[in-house]
ROTI-785164 format. One record per residue (C-alpha): residue number from 1; residue in one letter; x, y, z. Coordinates in nm, 2 decimals. Layout:
BEGIN
{NUM, "A", {X, Y, Z}},
...
***
This chain:
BEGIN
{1, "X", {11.49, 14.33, -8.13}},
{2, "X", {11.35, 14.01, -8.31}},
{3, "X", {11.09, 14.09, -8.54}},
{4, "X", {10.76, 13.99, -8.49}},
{5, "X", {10.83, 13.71, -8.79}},
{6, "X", {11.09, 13.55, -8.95}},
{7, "X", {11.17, 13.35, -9.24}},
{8, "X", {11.25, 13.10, -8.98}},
{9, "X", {10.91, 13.10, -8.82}},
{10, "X", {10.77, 13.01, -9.22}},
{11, "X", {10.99, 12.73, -9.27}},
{12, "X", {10.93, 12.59, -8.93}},
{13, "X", {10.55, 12.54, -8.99}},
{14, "X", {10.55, 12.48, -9.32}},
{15, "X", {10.90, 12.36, -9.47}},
{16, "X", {10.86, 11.96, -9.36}},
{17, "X", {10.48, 11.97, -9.55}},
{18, "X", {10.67, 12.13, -9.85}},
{19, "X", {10.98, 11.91, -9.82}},
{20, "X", {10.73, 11.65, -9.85}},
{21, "X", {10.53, 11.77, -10.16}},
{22, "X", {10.85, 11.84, -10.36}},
{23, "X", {11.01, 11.52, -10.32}},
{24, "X", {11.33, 11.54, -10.53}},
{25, "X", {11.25, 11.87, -10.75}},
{26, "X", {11.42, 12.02, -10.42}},
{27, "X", {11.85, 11.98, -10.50}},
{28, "X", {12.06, 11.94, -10.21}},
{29, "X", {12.16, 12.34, -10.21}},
{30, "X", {11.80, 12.42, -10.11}},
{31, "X", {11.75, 12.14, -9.87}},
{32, "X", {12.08, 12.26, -9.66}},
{33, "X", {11.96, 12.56, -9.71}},
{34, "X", {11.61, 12.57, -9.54}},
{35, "X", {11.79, 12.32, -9.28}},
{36, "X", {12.03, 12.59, -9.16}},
{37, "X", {11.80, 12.87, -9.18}},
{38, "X", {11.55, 12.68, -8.97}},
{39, "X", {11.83, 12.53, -8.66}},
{40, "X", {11.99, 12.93, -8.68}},
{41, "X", {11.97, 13.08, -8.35}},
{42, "X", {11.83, 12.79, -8.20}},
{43, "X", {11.95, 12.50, -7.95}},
{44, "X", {11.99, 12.27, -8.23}},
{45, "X", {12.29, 12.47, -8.34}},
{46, "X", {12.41, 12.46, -7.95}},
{47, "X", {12.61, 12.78, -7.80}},
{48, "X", {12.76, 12.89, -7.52}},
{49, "X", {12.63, 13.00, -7.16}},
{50, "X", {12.69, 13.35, -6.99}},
{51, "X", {12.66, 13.48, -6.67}},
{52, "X", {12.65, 13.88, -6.56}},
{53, "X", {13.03, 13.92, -6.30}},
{54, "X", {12.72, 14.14, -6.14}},
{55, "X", {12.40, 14.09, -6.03}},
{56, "X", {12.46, 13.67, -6.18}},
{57, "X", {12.19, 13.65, -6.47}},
{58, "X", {12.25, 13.34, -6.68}},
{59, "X", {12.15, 13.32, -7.04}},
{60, "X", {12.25, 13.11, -7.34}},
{61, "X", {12.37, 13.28, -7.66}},
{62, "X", {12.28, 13.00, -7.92}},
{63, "X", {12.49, 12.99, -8.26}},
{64, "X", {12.45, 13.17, -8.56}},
{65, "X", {12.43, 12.95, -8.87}},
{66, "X", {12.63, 13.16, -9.10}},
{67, "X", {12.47, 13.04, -9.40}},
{68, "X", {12.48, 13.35, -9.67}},
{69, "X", {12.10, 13.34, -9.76}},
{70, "X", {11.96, 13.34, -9.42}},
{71, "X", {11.82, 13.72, -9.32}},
{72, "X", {11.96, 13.71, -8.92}},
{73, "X", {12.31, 13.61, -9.07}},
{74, "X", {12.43, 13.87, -9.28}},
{75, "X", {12.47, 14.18, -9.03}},
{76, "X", {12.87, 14.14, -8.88}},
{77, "X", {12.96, 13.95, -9.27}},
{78, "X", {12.80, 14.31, -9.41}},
{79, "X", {13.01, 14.50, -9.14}},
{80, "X", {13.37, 14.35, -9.20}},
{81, "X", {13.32, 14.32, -9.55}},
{82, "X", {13.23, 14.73, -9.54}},
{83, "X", {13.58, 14.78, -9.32}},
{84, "X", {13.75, 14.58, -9.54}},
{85, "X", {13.65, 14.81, -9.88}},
{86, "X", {13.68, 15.16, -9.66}},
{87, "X", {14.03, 15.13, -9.77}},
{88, "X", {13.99, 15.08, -10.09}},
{89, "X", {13.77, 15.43, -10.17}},
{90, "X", {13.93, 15.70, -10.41}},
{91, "X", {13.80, 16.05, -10.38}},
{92, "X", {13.62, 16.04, -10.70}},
{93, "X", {13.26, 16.05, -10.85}},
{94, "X", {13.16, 15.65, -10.84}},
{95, "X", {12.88, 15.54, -11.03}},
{96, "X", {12.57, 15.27, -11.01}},
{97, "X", {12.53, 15.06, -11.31}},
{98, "X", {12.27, 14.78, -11.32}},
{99, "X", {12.31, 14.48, -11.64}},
{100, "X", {11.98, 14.28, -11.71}},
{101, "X", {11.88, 13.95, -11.87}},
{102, "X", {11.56, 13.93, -12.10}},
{103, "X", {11.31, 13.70, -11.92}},
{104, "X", {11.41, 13.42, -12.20}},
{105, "X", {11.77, 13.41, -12.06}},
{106, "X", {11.71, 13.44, -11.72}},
{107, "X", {11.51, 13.09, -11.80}},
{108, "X", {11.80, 12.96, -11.92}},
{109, "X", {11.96, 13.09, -11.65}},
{110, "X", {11.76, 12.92, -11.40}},
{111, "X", {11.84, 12.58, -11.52}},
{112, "X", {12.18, 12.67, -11.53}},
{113, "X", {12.27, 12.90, -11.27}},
{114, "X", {12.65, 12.86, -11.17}},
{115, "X", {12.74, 12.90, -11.54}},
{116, "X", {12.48, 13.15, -11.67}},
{117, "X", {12.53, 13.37, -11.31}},
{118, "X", {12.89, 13.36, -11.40}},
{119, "X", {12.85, 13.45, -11.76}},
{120, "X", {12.67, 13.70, -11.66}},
{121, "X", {12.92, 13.93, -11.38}},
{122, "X", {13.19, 13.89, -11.61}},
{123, "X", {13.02, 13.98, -11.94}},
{124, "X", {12.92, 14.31, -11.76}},
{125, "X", {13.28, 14.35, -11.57}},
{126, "X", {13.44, 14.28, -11.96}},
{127, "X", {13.18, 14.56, -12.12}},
{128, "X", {13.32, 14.80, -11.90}},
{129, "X", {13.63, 14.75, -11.96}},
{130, "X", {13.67, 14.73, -12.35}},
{131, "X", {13.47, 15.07, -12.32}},
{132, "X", {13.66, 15.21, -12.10}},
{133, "X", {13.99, 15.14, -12.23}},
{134, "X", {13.82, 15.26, -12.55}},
{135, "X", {14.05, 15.62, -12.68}},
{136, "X", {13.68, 15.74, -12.74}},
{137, "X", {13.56, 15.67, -12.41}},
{138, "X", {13.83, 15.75, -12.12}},
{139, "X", {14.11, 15.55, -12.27}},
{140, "X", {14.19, 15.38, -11.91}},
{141, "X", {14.17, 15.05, -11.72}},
{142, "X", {13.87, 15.09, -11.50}},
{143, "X", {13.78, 14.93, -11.15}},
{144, "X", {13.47, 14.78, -11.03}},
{145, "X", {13.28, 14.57, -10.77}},
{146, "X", {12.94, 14.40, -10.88}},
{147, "X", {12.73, 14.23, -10.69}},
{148, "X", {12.48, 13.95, -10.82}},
{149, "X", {12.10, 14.01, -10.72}},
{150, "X", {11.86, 13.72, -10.87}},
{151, "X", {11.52, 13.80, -10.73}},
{152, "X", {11.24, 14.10, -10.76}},
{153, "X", {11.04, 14.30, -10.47}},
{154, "X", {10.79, 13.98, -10.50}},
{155, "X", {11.09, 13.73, -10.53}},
{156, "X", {11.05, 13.61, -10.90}},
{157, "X", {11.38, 13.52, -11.05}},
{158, "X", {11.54, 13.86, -11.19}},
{159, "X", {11.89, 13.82, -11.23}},
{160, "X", {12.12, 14.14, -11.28}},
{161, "X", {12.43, 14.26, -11.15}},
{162, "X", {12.49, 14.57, -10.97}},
{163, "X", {12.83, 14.77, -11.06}},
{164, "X", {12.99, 15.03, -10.86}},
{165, "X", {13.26, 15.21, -11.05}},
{166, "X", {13.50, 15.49, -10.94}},
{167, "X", {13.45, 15.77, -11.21}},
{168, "X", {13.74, 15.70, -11.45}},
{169, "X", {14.06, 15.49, -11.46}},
{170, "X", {14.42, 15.43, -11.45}},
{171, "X", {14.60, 15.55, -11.75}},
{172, "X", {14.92, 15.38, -11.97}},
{173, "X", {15.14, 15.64, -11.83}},
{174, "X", {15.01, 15.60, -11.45}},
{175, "X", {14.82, 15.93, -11.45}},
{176, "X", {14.42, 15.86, -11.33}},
{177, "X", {14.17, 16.01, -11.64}},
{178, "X", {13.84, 16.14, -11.47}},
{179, "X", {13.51, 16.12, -11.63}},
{180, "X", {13.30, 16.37, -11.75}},
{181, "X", {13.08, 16.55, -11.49}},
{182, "X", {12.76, 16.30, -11.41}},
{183, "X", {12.89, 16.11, -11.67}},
{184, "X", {13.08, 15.79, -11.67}},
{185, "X", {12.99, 15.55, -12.03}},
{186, "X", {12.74, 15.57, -12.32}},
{187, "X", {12.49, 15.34, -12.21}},
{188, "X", {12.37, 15.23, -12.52}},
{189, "X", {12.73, 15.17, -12.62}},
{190, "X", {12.76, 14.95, -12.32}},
{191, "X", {12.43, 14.77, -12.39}},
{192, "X", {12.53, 14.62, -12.72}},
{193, "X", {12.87, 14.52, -12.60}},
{194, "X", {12.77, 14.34, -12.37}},
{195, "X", {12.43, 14.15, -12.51}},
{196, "X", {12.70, 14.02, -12.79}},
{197, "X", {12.93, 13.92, -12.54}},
{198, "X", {12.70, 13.70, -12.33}},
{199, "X", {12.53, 13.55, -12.63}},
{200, "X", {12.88, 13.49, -12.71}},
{201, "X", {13.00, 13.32, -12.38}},
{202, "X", {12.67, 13.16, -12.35}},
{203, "X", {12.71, 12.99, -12.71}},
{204, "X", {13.06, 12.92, -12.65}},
{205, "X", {12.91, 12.71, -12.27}},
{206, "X", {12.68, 12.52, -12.48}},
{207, "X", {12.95, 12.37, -12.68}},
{208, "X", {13.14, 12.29, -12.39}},
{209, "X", {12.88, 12.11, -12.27}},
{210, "X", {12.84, 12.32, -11.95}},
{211, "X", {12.46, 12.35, -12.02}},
{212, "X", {12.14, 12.15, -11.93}},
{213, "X", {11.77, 12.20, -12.03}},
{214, "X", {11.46, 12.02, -11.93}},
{215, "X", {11.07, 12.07, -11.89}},
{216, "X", {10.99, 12.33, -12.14}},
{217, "X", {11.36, 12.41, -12.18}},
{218, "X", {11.46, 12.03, -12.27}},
{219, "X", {11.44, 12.15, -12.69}},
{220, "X", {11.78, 12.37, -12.63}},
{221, "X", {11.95, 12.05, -12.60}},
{222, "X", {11.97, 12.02, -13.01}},
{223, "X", {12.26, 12.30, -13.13}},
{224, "X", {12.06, 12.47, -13.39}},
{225, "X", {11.75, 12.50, -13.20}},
{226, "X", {11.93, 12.70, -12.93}},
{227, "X", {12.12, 12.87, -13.21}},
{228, "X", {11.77, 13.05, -13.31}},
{229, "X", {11.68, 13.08, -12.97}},
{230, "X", {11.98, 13.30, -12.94}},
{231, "X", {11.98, 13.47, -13.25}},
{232, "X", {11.62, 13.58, -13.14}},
{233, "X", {11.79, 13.74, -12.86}},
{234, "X", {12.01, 14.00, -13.10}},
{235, "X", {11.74, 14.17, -13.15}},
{236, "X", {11.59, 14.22, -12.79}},
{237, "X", {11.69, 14.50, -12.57}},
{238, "X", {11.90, 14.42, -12.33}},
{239, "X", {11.88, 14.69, -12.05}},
{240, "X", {12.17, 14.84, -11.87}},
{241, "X", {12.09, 15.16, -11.68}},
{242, "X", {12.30, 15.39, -11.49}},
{243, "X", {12.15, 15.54, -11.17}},
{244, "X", {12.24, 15.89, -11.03}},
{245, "X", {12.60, 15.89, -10.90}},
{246, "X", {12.67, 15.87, -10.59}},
{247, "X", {12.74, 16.25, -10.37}},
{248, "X", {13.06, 16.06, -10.27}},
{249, "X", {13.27, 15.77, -10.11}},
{250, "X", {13.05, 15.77, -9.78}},
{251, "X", {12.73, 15.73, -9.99}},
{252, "X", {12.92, 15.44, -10.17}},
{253, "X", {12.97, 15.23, -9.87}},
{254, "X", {12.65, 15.34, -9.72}},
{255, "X", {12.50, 15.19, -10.08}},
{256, "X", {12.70, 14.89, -10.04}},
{257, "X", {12.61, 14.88, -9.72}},
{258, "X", {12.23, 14.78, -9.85}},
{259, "X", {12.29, 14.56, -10.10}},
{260, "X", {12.61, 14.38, -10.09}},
{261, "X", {12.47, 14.13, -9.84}},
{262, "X", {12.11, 14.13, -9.92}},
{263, "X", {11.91, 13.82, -9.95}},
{264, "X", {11.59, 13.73, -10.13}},
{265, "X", {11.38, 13.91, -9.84}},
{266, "X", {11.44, 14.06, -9.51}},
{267, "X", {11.24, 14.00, -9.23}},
{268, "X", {11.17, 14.32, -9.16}},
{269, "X", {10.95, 14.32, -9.49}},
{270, "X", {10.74, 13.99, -9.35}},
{271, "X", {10.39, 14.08, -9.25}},
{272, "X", {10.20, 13.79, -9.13}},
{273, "X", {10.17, 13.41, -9.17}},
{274, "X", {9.79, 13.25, -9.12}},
{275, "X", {9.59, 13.03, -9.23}},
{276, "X", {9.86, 12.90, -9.46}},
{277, "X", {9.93, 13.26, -9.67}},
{278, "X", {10.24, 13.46, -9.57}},
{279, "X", {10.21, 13.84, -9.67}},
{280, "X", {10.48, 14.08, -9.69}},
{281, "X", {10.54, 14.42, -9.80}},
{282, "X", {10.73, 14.52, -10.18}},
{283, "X", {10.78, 14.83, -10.37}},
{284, "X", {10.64, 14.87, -10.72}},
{285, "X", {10.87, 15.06, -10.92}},
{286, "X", {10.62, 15.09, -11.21}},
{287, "X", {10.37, 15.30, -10.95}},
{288, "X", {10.64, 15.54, -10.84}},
{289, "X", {10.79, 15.35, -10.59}},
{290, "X", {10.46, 15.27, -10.42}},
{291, "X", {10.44, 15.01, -10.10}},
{292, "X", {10.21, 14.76, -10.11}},
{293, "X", {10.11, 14.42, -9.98}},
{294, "X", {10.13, 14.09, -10.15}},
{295, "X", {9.99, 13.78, -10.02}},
{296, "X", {10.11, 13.39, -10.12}},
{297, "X", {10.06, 13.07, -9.98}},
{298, "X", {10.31, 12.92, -9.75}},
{299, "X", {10.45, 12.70, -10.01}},
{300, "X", {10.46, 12.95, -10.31}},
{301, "X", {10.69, 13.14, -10.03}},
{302, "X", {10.91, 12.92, -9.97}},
{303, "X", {10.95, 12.81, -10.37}},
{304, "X", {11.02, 13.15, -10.47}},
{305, "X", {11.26, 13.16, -10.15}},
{306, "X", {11.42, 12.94, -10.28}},
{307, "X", {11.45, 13.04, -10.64}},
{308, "X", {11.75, 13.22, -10.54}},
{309, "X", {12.01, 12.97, -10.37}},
{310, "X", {12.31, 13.01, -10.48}},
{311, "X", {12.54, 12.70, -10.58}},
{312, "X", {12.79, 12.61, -10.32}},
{313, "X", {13.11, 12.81, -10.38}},
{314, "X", {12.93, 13.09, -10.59}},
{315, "X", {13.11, 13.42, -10.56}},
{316, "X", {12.81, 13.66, -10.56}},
{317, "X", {13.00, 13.98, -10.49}},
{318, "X", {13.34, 13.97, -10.73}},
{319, "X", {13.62, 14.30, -10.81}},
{320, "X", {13.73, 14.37, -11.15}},
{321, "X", {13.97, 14.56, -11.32}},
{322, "X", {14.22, 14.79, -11.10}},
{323, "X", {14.00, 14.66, -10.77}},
{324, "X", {14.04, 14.26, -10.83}},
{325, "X", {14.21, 14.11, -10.57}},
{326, "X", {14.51, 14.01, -10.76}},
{327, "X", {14.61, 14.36, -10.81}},
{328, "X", {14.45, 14.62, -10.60}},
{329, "X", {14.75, 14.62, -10.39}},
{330, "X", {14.98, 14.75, -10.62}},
{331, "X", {14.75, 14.97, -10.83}},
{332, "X", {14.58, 15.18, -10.56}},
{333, "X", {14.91, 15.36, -10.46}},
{334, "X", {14.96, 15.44, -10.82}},
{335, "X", {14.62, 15.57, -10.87}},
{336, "X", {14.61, 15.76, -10.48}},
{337, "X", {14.99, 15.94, -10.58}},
{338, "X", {14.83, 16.04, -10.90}},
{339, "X", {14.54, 16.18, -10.71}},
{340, "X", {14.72, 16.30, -10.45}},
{341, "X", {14.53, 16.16, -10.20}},
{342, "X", {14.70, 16.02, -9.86}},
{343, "X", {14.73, 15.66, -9.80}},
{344, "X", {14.44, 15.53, -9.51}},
{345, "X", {14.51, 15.45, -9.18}},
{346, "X", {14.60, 15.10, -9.09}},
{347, "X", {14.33, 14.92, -8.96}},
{348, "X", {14.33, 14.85, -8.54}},
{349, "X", {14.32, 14.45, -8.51}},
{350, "X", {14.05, 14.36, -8.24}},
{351, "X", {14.17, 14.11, -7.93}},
{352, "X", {13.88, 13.89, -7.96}},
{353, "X", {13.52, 13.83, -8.11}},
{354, "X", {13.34, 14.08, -7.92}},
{355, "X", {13.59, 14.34, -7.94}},
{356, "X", {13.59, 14.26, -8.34}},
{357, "X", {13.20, 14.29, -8.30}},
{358, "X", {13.18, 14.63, -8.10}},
{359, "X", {13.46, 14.80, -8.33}},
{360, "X", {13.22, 14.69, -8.65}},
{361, "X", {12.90, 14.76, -8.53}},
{362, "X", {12.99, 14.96, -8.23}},
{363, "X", {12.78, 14.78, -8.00}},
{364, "X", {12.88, 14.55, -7.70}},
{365, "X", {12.74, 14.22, -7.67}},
{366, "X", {12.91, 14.15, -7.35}},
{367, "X", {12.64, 14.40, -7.13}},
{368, "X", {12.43, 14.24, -6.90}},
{369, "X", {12.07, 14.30, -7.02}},
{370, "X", {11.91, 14.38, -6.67}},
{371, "X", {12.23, 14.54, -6.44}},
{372, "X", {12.46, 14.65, -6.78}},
{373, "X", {12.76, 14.45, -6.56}},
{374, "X", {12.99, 14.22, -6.79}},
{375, "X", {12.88, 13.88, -6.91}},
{376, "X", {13.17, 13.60, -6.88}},
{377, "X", {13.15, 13.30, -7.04}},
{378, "X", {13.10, 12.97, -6.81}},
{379, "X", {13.03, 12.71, -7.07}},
{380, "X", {12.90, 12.51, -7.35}},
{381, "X", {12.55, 12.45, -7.45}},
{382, "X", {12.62, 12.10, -7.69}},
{383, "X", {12.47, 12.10, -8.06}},
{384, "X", {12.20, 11.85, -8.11}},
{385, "X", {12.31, 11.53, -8.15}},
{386, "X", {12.11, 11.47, -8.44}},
{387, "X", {12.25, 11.78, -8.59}},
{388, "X", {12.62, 11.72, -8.55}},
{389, "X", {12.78, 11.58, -8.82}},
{390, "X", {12.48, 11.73, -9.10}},
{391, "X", {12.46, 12.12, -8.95}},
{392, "X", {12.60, 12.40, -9.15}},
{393, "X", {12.95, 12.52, -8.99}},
{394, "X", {12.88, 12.81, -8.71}},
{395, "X", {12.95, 13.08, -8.46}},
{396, "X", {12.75, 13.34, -8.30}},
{397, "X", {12.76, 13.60, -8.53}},
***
């Protein structure tokens, strides 16, 4: 069911009076951006026409636009990408471990997102793993999947990764060394790793020129000046936190599940939209959790929206250690005969899309609405000509 209001429905009344005021502070990521989630779903994006083999209902199913910030776009992406990592679980404890930027970085990381976001996952995937590996600690290669998040309950820029991490690793001699009970790293251990390792990285971007500052920022561009700046940050927490581990693999994916594909808001959390304001609904975690309402106008919306496109090409959601792509294939056997855990099922390749879709999701999108007879495709409905060459690439997921 369509909720009562959309993202969508904000940028459509407001986005061309905020394209307008902007002007060029908007970059071409956020302009493609509010295009796509705008045309989504739409007959700007075009389609295809069904008809019920029954009772002879026609509708049009318009195209998805696929674009990875839009909130209607993210449910089969979220489903396949879940499949995909079901084969991947171990039956061990895994644990939630969240890396933070002080406000001052995440600044810098505003101006600078591809780099500093980068920075950022693998300073917390390399903390990990030097403590890990650490004789002290378990003395193992560890595993992980983290997923970039940038924004807050009210959408201010927040940058942190989240880290999921099987509870222990793969040992020199291909043995797997648990972790203790409830237990996985020192926090505080983890913490200062990894604040000297960003400073380092972000230091070492700096000198290769990979950095830009302006407005307020614009001073950073002279060496020594963003030499204090940083050496102000030594002596600044830096929180990491681990939450309670998961109860096992199923709560893992379920976890995942939630926050893999997330984007700045859902839908579901939108309110209203009058009179120019849009008000939604957030959790304050400082007031146990508490719901409450926030109201903004239409354009402070759609700029904090917006705070969180990615840059084209981003990897938001990366694997590390035993899990990264290049080598999960060959270590998981290794760590599964050490467990002594069977190998998974192969996975059953759908014949088509819907198939693909009702295996995922398990629902059919092929029912007739009013009979519940099969709807067969009888045609095309054409994209916009105006939107041909410039729309985002699309199906109708």
């Amino acid at each position: 069911m369509r909720p009562a209001l959309e993202v969508a429905d904000i940028f459509r009344r407001h986005g061309d009076a905020f394209r307008a005021t902007q002007g060029d502070r908007l970059s071409r990521d956020q302009r493609r951006v509010m295009a796509a989630i705008e045309a989504c779903r739409t007959a700007t994006l075009g389609g295809h026409v069904e008809q019920c083999d029954d009772c002879g209902m026609v509708r049009v199913a318009y195209n998805s636009c696929r674009d990875r910030h839009c909130p209607k776009c993210q449910g089969l992406a979220r489903a396949q990408w879940l499949a995909d990592r079901q084969a991947e679980l171990l039956p061990v404890p895994y644990f939630h471990v969240v890396f933070t930027v002080p406000a001052p970085i995440a600044a810098i990381a505003l101006q600078n997102k591809a780099v500093v976001y980068d920075i950022l996952l693998k300073a917390a995937a390399e903390t990990i793993r030097v403590i890990g590996a650490d004789p002290q600690h378990l003395g193992a290669e560890t595993g992980m999947i983290s997923v970039l998040h940038t924004w807050g309950q009210t959408l201010t820029h927040h940058p942190h990764a989240h880290c999921i991490v099987p509870g222990g690793g793969l040992a020199p001699d291909g043995s797997w060394v648990g972790c203790r009970p409830n237990f996985f790293l020192p926090v505080h251990v983890l913490s200062q790793l990894y604040r000297r390792l960003f400073l380092e990285r972000l230091q070492a971007a700096f000198d290769r020129k990979e950095l830009v500052f302006f407005g307020n920022l614009a001073p950073f561009m002279e060496r020594a000046a963003l030499a204090r700046h940083l050496d102000s940050m030594r002596n600044v927490e830096w929180v990491v936190y681990a939450k309670r581990p998961f109860g096992g693999p199923q709560q893992v994916l379920e976890y995942l599940g939630r926050y893999t594909h997330r984007v700045a808001i859902a839908n579901s959390r939108l309110l209203e939209c009058e009179n120019g304001n849009v008000s939604f609904r957030w959790k304050d975690y400082r007031a146990d959790n508490t719901s409450k309402v926030m109201t903004l106008t239409a354009d402070e919306f759609i700029r904090r929206f917006l705070l969180h496109v990615l840059p084209k090409g981003f990897r938001r959601i990366r694997h590390f250690g035993f899990l990264a792509n290049a080598c999960r294939a060959a270590k998981l056997p290794r760590i599964r005969a050490a467990l002594q855990a069977p190998e998974p099922a192969p996975a059953v390749a759908p014949a088509n899309y819907r198939e693909r879709y009702e295996i995922l999701t398990g629902h059919r999108i092929d029912l007739c609405p009013i009979c519940g007879g099969c709807m067969v495709e009888i045609g095309l409905w054409p994209r916009s000509p105006s939107h041909r060459r410039t729309a985002p690439r699309c199906d109708t997921s």
